[in-house]
N, C-alpha and C positions, 0 to 999 in steps of 0.2 A: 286187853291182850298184850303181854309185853314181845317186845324184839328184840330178838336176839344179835348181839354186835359182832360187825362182820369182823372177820381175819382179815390182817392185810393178806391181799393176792400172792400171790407166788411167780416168782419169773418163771417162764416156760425157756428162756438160754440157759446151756448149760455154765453155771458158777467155776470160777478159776480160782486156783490157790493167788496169784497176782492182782485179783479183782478186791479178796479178803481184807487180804496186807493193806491196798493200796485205801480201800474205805477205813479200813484201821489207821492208821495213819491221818486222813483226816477226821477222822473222830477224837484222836488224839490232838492234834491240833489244835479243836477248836475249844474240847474242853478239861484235856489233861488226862491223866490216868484213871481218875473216876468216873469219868464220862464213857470209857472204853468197857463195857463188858457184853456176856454173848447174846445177852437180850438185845440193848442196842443196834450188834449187829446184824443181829437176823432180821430184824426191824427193816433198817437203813436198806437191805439184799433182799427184804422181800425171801426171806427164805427159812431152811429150820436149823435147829441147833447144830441135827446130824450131818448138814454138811458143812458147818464149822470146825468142828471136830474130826471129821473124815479130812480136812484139806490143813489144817494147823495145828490140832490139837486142842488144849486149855487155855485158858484168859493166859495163866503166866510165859506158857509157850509162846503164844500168839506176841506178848507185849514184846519178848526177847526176838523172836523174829522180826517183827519190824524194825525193832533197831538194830541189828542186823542187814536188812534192806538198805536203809536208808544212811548208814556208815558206810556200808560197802560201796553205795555210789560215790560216797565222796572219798574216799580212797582210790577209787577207780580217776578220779580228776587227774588231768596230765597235765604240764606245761605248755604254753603257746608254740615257746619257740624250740625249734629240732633240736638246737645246742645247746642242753638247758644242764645248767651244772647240778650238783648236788645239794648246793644250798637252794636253789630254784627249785627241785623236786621238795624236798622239806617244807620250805615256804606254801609251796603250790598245795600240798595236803594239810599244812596245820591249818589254813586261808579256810579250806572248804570244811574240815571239821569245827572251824568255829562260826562260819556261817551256816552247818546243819543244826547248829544247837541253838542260833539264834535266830534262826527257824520252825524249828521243832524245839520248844520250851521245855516239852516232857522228857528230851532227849538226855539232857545232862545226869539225871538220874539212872534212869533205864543205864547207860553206858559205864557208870562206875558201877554197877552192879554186876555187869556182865564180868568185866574186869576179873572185880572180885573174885566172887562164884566160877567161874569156867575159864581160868588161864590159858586153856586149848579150843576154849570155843573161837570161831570165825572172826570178831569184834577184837579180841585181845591179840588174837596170831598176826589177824590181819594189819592191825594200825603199827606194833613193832616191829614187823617185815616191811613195813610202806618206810617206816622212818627211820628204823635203825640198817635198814638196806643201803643206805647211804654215809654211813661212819664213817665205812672205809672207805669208800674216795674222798671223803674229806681230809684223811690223812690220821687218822684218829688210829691210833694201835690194838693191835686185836684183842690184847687185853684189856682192854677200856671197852669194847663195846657194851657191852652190856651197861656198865655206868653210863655212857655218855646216851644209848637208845633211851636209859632211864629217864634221864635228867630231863629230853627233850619230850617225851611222851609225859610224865608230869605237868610239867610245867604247861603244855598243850589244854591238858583235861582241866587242871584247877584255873587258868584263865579264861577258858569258853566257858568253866560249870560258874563260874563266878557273875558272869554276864545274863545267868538263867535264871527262871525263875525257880523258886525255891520250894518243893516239894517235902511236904510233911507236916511237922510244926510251924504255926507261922503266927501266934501268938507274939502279939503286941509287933507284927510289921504290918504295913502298909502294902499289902500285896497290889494293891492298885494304882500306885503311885507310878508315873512315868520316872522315864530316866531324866528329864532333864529338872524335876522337882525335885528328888530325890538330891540330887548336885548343887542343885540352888541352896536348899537345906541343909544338908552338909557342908557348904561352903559359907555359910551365913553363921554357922555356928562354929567353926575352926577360927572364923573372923571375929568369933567375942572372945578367944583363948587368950590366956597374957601372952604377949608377943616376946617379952623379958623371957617367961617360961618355954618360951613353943617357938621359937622364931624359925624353925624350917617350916611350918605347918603354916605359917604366915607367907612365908618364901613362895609355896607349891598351891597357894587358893586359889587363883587365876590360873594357871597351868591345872588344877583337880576341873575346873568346872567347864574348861573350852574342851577338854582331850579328847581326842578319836578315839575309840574304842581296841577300833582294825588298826590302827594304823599304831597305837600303845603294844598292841600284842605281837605288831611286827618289831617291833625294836625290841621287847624280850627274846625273842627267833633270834635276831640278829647277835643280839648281845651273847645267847649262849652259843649260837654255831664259833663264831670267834674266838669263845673259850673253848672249844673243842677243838681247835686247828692248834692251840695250841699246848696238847694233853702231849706228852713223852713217854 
């Protein structure tokens, strides 16, 4: 006599669109953007397709809302302190979107894509309003904002995507390689370079393999706000 294999149970609470996101998000987490689809999650929720779709939509909906979520919180991060200038507002948002993204791994992707694709959606409106809302009290001319939001919103995204892990092609890397072997290696092999040929690369091996990460992306912040105070 065979048995027939049970369904997982079904929650008897009613499902929130914020309960979705939020197991989306750690589904992505743990195992990236292919780990994320609507089997999985109905799975994880104990629940059926239709109320994934009733509360988000499609797998690509869903992956754009979560990073949508979880940007918008860290856009939402304020300063400690009451008096907080405009280079401390900047700072205080670039801090928390480079610590969302090296956080969330999958994020650095998801977020150049929103970029791309939807100029007006939430993720792009929002992070140039957060950063270039502060130009002008830096002093920056109105005809420069746009270049100087650029500059600093750039440079934001390729340093935190740079620090991610790498989605897509990943032939012939080491995707499992921590970061401090990765430096070790790198810096063991700049150290076989002619030093005759390469002598800054020799200069910067001890400085490549101690550096802070945060604290390297704060002295980019620093270095561009200073050329902005001083645009005419």
């Amino acid at each position: 006599m065979t048995t027939r294999a049970r369904r997982p149970q079904r929650r008897n609470q009613v499902l929130s669109r914020e309960q979705i996101i939020d197991t989306a998000v750690e589904i992505l987490d743990a195992g990236g953007e292919s780990a994320l689809t609507i089997r999985a999650l109905t799975e994880r929720l104990s629940t059926g397709s239709g109320a994934i779709y009733y509360h988000v939509g499609n797998r690509d909906e869903l992956l754009g809302t979560a990073t949508e979520t979880v940007i918008g919180a860290a856009l939402a991060t304020q300063p400690a302190g009451a008096a907080a200038t405009p280079g401390d507002e900047i700072r205080v948002v670039a801090l928390a979107l480079f610590d969302a993204i090296a956080a969330h791994q999958w994020l650095a992707t998801r977020l150049t894509l929103q970029i791309i694709r939807n100029p007006v959606g939430p993720v792009t409106v929002g992070i140039f309003e957060r950063i270039g809302g502060q130009v002008g009290a830096l002093g920056v001319p109105r005809a420069s904002w746009f270049d100087a939001a650029s500059t600093l919103v750039h440079y934001i995204l390729g340093a935190v995507s740079q620090n991610a892990r790498i989605e897509g092609d990943t032939s012939g890397i080491d995707t499992d390689e921590g970061r401090d072997e990765f430096f070790d290696a790198a810096s063991t092999a700049w150290q076989g370079l002619d030093p005759g040929a390469y002598p800054f690369m020799h200069a910067i091996v001890g400085q490549m393999r101690e550096h802070d990460d945060r604290e390297q992306f704060l002295t980019g912040i620093a270095v561009i706000l200073d050329g902005l105070t001083h645009l005419c």
